[in-house]
N, C-alpha and C positions, 0 to 999 in steps of 0.2 A: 511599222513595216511588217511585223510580224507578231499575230497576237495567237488566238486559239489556234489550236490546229485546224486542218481541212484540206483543200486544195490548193497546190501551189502553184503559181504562177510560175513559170519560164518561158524559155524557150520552145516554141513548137504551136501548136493547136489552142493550146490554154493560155497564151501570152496575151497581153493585152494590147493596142494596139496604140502609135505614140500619140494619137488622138485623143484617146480613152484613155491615157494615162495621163495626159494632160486634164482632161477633164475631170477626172478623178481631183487632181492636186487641187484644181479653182476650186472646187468643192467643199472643198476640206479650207476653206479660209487661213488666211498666213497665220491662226493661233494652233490650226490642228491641220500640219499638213499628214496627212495616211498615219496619226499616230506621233511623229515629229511636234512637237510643240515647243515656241517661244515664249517663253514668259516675262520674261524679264530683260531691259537693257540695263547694262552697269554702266555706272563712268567711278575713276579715282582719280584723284590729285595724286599726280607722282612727283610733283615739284620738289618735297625734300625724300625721294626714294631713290637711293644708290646701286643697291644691289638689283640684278634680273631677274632672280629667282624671288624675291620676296612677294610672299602671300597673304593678305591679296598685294596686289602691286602698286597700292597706294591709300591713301584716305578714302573711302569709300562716300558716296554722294550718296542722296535719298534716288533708288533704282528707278526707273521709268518703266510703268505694267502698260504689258502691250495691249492686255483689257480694256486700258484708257485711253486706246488711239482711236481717232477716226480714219478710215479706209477710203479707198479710192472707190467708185465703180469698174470694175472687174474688166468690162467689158470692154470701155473703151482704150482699154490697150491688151486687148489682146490679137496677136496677129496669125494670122491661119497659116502662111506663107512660113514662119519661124518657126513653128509650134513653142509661142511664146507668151506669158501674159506679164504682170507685173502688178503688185500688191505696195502699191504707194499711200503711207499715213503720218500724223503726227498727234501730238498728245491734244487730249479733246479740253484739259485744261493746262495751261502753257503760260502761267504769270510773268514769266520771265521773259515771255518770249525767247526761248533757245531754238525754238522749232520754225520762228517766225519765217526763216528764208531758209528752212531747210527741211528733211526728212529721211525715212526709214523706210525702206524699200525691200520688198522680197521680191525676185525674178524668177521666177520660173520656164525651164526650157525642155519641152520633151525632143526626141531625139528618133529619125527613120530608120536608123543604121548605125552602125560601128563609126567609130572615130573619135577625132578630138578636136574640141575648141581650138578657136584661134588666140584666144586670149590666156595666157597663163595664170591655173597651174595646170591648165590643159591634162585635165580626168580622162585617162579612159570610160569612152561611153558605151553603149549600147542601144537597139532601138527597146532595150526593157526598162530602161533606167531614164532619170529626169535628174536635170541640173538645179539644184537652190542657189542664188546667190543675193549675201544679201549686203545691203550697201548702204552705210550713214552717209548724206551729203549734205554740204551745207550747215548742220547746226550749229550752234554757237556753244563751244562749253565751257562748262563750268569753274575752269580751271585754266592757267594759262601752259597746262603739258598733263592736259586730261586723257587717259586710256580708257578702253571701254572693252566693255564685256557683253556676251547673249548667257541667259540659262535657261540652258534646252532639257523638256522634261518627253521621255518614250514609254510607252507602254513598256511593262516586262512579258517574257512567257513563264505561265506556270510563278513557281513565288523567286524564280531567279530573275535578275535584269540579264539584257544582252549581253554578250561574251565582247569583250572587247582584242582587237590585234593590232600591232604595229609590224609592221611591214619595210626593213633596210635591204637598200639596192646602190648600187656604185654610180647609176645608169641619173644622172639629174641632166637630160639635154632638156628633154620639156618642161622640168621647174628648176628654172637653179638654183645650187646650190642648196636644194633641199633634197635629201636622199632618204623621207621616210614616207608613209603612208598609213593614213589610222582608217580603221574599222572596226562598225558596233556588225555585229551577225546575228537576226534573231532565229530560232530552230535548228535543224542539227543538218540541215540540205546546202544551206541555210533558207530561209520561206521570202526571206528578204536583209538587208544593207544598207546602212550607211556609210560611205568614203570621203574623208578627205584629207589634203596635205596640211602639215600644221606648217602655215604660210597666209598671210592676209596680206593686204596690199596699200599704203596711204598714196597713191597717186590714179587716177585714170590709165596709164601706157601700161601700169603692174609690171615694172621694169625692175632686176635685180635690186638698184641702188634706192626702191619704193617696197623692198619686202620686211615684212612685221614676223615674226615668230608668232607662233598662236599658240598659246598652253590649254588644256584641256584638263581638269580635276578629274579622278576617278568617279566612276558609277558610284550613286547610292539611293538606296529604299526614299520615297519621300511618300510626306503624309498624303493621305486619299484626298482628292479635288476632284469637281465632277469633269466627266468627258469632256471632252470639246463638241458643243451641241450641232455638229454635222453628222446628216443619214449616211453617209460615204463612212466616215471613220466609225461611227456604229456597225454599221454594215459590215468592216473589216474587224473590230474589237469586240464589240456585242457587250458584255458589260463588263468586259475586263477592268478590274479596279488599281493592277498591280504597277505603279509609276516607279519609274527611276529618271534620275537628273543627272546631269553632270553642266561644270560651267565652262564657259569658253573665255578666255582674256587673249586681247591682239598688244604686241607691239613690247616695247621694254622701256623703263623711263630715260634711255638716252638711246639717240641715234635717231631714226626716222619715226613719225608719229601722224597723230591724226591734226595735229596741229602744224605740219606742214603746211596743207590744202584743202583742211576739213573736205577731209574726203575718206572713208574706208570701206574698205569689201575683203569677203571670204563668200569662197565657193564650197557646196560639198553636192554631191550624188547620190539620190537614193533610187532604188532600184529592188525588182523582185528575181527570185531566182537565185543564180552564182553569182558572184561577182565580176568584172573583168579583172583580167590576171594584166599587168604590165611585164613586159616581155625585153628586151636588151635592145637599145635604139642601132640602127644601120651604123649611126657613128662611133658607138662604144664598140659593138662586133668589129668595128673597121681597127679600130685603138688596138684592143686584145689580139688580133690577129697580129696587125703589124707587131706586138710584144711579144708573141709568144711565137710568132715566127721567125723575127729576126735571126737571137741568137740559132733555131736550127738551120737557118740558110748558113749563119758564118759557119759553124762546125761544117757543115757541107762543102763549103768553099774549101775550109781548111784543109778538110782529109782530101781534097782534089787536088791540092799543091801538095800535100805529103807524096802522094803515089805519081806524081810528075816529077817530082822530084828524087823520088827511090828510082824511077827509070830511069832517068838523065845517067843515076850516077851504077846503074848494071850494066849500061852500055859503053860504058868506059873502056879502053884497049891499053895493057899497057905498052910501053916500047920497048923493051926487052921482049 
């Protein structure tokens, strides 16, 4: 999203158009989307893993390189009407058949305007920014309370990786009960963004009672591997060599899993320019009002019986 310096995208005359951003992303094939790269899918046996926090979060399997998938035709799903396409694949050798009735899916959604999805964790968007979402379905794993992981490797600027933020808010109407927000920032405008909630989902509805917690590892340096052979992400990196990775793991060894309804997804947003700011929902403003206005209405009330009540008793006469 953000490699040498140059021109920046935003807002205005220089923005790109959700067409051309879209088009951009097909380009860039689901190994290198603008710089964004998957490498690797994790799975772990958490069967005997108690704690939530343990790292990694289970027996580690031999990873699935997205190298060795075979891909969809691009083409036939993409829809003009959505500004949508969808990067559907499985592993090109699969002895085990785990892939047999299932698959590994990147979505892609560009976007005309400001707003939000219908489906939670409902990101604020922009028409500069495009939606990843990506979605195991179907497979069969390896384990009978297997977790899984992506490890997504980004160009750096310069010999630093991107700055990373977390972002607490009170306001969880649109995702619940989740109150944070992660973001990588590359350049100092920022030149570009990536967002998302650490929150994945093991059902279709991605209903409260179907949310995973998503851990994130810190940035770090990894060894040199060549580009991702797209002219799009050349275009945008040129021969920037400087990689950093971090990994993603979904879910905790108890409570809700992929082994529900072998089914999971996470969303995230990548985008040029600012980012979108999340702002205090109509409902929370409505909360905080009602709280912070209450008590000055009783005091109000109060000191209005006080001084009805000091004149009742000035107007008194005695009898004498």
């Amino acid at each position: 999203m953000g490699g040498r310096e140059g021109p920046r995208w935003g807002r205005g005359c220089c923005a790109p158009s959700p067409t051309l951003l879209l088009g951009l992303l097909m380009s860039a094939t689901p190994l290198g989307l603008l710089g964004e790269e998957t490498r690797q899918l994790f799975e772990f046996d958490s069967t005997n893993t108690s704690q939530a926090s343990a790292k990694p979060p289970g027996n580690p399997y031999p990873p699935y390189s997205l190298a060795e998938f075979s891909w969809n035709n691009i083409t036939d799903s993409l829809d003009p009407a959505t500004l949508s396409a969808t990067f559907r694949g499985h592993p090109i050798h699969d002895p085990a058949g785990a892939f047999a009735n299932g698959s590994l899916a990147f979505r892609v959604q560009a976007y005309p305007s400001s707003g939000r999805p219908a489906q939670a964790p409902r990101l604020l968007h922009s028409a500069d920014t495009c939606q990843l979402e990506v979605a195991l379905v179907g497979a069969c794993p390896r384990g009978n309370r297997s977790m899984f992981g992506l490890e997504v490797v980004t160009l750096g600027q310069g010999p630093d990786c991107p700055s990373v933020q977390k972002q607490h808010s009170i306001d969880d109407e649109y995702a619940p009960a989740v109150f944070q927000l992660d973001q990588l920032l590359w350049g100092s405008l920022p030149s570009g963004f990536m967002q998302w909630r650490p929150v994945a989902f093991s059902q279709r509805q991605r209903g409260r009672d179907s949310a995973l917690p998503c851990q994130a590892s810190p940035l770090y340096l990894t060894l040199e591997y060549p580009l991702p052979q797209s002219p799009i992400v050349r275009g945008f990196f040129g021969s920037q060599t400087n990689f950093c990775a971090f990994n993603l793991t979904f879910g905790v060894p108890t409570g809700p899993g992929y082994w529900d309804e072998h089914y999971l997804s996470w969303s995230m947003l990548l985008g040029v320019g600012t980012p979108p700011v999340d702002s205090l929902s109509p409902l929370i403003l409505g909360i905080m009002a009602v709280a912070l206005g209450a008590p000055g209405l009783m005091l109000l009330a109060g000191g209005v019986v006080l001084l009805l009540g000091q004149k009742q008793c000035s107007e008194y006469q005695p009898i004498n």
